[in-house]
C-alpha positions as CSV (number, residue, x, y, z in Angstrom):
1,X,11.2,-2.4,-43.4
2,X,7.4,-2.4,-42.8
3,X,4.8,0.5,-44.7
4,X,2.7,1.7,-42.3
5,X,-1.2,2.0,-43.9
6,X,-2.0,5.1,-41.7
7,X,0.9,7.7,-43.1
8,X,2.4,5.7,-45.7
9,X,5.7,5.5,-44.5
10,X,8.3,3.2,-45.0
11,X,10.0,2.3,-41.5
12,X,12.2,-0.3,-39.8
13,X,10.5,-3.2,-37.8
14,X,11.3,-1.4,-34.3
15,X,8.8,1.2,-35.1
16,X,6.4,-1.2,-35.3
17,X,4.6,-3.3,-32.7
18,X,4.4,-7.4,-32.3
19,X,0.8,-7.7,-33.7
20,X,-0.3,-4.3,-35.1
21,X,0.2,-3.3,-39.2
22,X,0.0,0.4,-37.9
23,X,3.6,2.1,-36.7
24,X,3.7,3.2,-33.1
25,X,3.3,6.8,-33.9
26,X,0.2,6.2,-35.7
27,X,-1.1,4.1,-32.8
28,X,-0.6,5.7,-30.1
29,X,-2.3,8.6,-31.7
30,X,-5.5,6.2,-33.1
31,X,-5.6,5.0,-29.3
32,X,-4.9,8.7,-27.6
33,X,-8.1,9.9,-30.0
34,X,-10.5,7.0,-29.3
35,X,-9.7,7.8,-25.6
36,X,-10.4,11.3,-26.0
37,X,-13.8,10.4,-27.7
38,X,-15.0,8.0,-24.8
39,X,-14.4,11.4,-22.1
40,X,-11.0,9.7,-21.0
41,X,-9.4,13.0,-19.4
42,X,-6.0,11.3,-18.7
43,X,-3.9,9.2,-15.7
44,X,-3.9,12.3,-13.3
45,X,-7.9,12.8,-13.5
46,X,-8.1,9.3,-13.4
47,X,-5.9,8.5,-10.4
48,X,-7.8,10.8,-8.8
49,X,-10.8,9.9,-9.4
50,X,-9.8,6.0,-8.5
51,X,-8.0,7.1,-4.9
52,X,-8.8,4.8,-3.2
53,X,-8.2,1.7,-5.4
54,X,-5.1,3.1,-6.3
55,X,-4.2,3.7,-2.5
56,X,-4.9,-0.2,-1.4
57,X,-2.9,-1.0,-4.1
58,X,0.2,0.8,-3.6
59,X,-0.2,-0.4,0.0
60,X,-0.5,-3.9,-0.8
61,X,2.3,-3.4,-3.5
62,X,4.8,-2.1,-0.5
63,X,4.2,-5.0,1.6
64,X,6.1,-7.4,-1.2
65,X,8.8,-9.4,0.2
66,X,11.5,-8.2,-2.3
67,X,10.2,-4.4,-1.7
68,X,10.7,-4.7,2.0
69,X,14.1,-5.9,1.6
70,X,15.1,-3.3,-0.8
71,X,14.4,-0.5,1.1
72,X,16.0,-2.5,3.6
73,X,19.3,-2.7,2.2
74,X,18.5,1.0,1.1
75,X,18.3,2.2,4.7
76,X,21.8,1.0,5.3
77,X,23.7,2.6,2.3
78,X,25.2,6.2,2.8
79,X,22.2,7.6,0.6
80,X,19.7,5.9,2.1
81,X,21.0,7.1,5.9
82,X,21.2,10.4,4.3
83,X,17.6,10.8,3.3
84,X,16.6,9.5,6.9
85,X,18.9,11.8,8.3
86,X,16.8,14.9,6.0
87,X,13.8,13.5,6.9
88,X,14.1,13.2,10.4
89,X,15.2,17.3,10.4
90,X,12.4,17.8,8.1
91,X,9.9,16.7,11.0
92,X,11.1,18.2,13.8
93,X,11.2,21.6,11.6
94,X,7.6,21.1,11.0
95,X,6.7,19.7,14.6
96,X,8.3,21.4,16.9
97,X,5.4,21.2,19.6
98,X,5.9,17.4,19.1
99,X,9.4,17.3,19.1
100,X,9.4,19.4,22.9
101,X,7.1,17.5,24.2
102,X,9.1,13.9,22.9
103,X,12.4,15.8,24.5
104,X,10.6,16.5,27.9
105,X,8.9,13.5,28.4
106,X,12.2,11.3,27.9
107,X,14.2,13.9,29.9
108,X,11.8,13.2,32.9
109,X,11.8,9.8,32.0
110,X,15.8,9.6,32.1
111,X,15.5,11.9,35.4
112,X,13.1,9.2,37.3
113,X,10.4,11.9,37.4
114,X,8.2,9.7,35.6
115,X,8.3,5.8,35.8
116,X,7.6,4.2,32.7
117,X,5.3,1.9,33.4
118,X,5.3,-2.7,31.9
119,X,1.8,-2.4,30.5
120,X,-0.2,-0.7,27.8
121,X,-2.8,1.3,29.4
122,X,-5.5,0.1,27.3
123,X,-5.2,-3.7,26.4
124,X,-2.3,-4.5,29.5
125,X,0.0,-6.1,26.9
126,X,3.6,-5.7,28.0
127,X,6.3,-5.3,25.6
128,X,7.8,-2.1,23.8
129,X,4.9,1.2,25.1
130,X,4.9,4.6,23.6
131,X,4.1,7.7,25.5
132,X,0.6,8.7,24.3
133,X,0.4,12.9,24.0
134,X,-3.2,13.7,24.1
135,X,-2.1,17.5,24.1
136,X,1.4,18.1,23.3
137,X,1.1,21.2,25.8
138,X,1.1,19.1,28.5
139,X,4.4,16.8,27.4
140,X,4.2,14.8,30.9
141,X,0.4,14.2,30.5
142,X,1.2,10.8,28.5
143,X,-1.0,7.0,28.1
144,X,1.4,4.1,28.2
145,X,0.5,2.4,24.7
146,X,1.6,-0.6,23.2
147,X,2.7,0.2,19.4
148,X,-0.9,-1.5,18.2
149,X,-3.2,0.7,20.5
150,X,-0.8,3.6,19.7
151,X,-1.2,3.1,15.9
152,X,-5.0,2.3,16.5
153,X,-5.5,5.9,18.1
154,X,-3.9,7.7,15.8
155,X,-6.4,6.2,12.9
């Protein structure tokens, strides 16, 4: 049992931190009120106001080996197939211009209407090309893209 100075109370040792003679009720409110004093206007105001750092780091953060293969391993339980499966109907619900225009251009594609062609339009890499919808009103009106000219347009 430790007294703390601030309120005078007698408390166990867990209510105490490692290196501080203050308990962690008092503390957190000593540190909560020199914040307050300095214009500190709490993690939301501040998150915002550091976006981009924040952004770049959750980014960078993502990219860890071990976070990779978690979601990984997510994607192939029964919850994590589920949430694809909602997110996935959640798109095309809120795309439906896209989604048509996805629909008609394989269907033409799988007709022979349109021959895919072994080259991205833009750099002539081969390799896997996505159809390219300038205007999604005009689904057959597509640029062959590889996926890094694709992901580069869309920036």
């Amino acid at each position: 049992m430790k007294t703390c100075p601030t309120c005078e109370e007698s408390k166990p040792d867990t209510e105490f931190y490692a290196r501080v003679r203050h308990c962690k009720t008092c503390w957190k409110a000593r540190v909560l009120a020199r914040k307050q004093a300095e214009g500190y206007a709490g993690e939301k105001a501040h998150r915002e106001r550091y976006a981009d750092h924040y952004r770049a780091y959750e980014k960078a953060r993502a990219m860890n080996p071990d976070r990779v293969a978690a979601r990984a391993a997510y994607e192939k339980t029964p919850a994590g197939t589920a949430a694809r499966n909602k997110a996935t109907r959640m798109w095309k619900q809120k795309n439906p211009d896209k989604r048509n225009a996805e629909t008609a251009l394989g269907n033409a594609i799988r007709d022979g209407r349109i021959v895919k062609p072994s080259t991205c339009e833009r750099c002539g890499n081969g390799g896997r090309l996505d159809g390219h919808h300038a205007d999604y009103t005009k689904p057959l009106d597509v640029e062959w893209l590889c996926r890094l000219c694709h992901k580069a347009e869309h920036r």
